[in-house]
ChimeraX commands (.cxc) that place a marker at each C-alpha (Angstrom):
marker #1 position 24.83,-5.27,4.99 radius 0.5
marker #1 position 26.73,-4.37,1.92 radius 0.5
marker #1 position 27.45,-0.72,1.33 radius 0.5
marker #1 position 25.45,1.02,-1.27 radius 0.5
marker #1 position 27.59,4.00,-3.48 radius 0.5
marker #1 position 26.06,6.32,-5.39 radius 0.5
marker #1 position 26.89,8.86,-7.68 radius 0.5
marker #1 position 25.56,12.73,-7.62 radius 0.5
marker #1 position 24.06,11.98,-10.75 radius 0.5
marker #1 position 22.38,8.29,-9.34 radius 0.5
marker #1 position 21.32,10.34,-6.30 radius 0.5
marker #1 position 19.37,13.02,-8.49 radius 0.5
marker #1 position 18.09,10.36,-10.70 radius 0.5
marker #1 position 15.95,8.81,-7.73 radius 0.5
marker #1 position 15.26,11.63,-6.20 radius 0.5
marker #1 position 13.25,12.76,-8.72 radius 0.5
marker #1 position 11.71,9.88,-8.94 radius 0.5
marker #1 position 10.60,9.39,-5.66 radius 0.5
marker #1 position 10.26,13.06,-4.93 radius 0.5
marker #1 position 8.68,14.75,-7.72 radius 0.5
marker #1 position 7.96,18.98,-7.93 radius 0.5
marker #1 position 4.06,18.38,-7.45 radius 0.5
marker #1 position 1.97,21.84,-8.30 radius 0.5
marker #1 position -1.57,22.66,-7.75 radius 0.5
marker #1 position -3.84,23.79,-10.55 radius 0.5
marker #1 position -7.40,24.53,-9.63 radius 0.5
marker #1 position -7.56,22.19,-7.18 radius 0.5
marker #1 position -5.93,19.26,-8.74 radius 0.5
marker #1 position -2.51,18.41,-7.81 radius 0.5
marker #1 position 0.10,17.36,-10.82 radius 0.5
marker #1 position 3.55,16.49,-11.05 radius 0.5
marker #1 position 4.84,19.57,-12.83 radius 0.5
marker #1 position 7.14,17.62,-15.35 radius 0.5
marker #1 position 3.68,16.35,-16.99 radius 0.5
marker #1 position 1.33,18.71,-16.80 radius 0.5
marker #1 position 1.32,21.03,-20.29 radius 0.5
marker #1 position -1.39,23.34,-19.27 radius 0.5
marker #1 position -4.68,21.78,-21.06 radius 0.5
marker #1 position -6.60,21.16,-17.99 radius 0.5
marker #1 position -9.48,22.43,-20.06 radius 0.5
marker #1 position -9.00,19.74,-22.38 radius 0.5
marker #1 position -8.69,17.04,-19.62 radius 0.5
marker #1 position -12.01,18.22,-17.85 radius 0.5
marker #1 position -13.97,17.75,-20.57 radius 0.5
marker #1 position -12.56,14.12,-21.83 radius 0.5
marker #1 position -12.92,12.98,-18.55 radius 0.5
marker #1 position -16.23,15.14,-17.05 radius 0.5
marker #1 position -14.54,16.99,-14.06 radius 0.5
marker #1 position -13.67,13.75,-12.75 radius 0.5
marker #1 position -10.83,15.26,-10.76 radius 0.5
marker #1 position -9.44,11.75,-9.57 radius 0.5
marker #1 position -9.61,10.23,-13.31 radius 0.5
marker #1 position -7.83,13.71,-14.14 radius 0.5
marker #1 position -5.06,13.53,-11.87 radius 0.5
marker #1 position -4.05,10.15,-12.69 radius 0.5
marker #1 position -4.48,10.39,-15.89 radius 0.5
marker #1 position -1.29,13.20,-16.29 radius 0.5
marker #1 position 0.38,11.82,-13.40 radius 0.5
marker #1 position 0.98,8.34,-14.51 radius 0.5
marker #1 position 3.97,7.40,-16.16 radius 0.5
marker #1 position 6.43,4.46,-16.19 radius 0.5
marker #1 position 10.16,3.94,-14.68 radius 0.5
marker #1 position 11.03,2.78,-18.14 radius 0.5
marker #1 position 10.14,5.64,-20.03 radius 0.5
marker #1 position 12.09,7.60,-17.28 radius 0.5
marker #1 position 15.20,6.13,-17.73 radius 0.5
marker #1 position 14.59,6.00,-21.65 radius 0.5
marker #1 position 13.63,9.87,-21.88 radius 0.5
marker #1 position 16.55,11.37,-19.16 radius 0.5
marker #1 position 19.36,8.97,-20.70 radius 0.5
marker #1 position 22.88,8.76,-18.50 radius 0.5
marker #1 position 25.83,7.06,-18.29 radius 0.5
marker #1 position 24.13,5.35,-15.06 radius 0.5
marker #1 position 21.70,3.72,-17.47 radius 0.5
marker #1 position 24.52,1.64,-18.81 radius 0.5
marker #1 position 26.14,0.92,-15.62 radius 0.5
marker #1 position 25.31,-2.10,-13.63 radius 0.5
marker #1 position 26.18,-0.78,-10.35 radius 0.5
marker #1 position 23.97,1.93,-10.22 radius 0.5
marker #1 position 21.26,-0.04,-11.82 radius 0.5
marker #1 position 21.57,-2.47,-8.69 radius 0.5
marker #1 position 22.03,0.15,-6.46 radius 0.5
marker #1 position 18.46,1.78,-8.03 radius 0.5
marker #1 position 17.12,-1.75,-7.41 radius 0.5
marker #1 position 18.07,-1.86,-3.33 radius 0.5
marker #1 position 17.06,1.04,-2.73 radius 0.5
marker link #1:1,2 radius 0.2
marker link #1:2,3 radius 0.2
marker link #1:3,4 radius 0.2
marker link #1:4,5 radius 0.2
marker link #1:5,6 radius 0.2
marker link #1:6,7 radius 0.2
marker link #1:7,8 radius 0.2
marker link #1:8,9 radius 0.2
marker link #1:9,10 radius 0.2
marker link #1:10,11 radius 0.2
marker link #1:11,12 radius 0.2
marker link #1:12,13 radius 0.2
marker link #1:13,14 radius 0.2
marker link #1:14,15 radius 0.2
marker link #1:15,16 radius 0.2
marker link #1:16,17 radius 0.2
marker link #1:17,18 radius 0.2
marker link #1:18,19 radius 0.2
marker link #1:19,20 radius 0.2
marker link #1:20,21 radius 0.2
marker link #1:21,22 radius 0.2
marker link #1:22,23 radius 0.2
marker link #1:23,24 radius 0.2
marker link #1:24,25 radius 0.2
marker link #1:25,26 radius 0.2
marker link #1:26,27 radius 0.2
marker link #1:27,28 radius 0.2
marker link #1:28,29 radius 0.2
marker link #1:29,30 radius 0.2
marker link #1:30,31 radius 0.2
marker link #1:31,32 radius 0.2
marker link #1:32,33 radius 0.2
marker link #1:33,34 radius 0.2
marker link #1:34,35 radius 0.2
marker link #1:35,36 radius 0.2
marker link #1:36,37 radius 0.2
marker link #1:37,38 radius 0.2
marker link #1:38,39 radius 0.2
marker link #1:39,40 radius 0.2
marker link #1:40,41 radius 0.2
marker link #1:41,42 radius 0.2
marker link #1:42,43 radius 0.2
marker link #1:43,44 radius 0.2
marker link #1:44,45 radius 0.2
marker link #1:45,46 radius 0.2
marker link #1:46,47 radius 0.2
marker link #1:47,48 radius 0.2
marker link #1:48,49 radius 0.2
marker link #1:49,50 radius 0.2
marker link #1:50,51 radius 0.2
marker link #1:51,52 radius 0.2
marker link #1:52,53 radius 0.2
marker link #1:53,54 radius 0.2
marker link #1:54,55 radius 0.2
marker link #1:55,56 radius 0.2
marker link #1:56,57 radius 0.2
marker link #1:57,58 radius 0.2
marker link #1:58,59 radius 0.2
marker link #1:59,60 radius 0.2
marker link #1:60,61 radius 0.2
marker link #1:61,62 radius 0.2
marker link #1:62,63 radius 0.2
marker link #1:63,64 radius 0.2
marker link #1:64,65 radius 0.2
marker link #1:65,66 radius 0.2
marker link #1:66,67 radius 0.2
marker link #1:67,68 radius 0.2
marker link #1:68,69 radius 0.2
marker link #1:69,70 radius 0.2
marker link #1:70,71 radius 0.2
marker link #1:71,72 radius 0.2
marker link #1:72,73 radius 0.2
marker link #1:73,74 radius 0.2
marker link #1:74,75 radius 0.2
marker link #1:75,76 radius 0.2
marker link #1:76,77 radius 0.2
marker link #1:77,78 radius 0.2
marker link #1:78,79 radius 0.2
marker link #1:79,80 radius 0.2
marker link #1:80,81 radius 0.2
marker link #1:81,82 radius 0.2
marker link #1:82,83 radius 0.2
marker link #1:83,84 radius 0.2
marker link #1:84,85 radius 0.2
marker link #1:85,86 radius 0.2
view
């Protein structure tokens, strides 16, 4: 098996992607990088539907990620290939 390096910076990177801060608001349970404080709003868009809620704020994609926290490991194949083994 080949032997996987990664940076500080990789490590943090996909740590907080696979291990996001998650906080608990009345109940519902967000990732704190998302949620802005408007559950109000959100509970009456979506009826108290605490489920729809949730994944509503919690849903995001890799892409926008990578696109929103830009680093040098972005532009590096390595640890792009090393983010795709793992």
């Amino acid at each position: 098996m080949p032997q996987i390096l990664c940076t500080i910076e990789d490590f943090i990177a996909i740590s907080s992607v696979l291990c996001p801060e998650v906080i608990e608001v009345k109940g519902h349970n967000f990732i704190s990088e998302f949620y802005q404080s408007n559950l109000e709003e959100f509970e009456e868009q979506f009826n108290g539907d605490r489920k729809q809620i949730e994944q509503f704020i919690n849903t995001w994609s890799l892409g926008d990620f990578f696109l929103e926290d830009y680093t040098d490991s972005v532009e590096n194949k390595n640890s792009v290939s090393n983010l795709v083994k793992f």
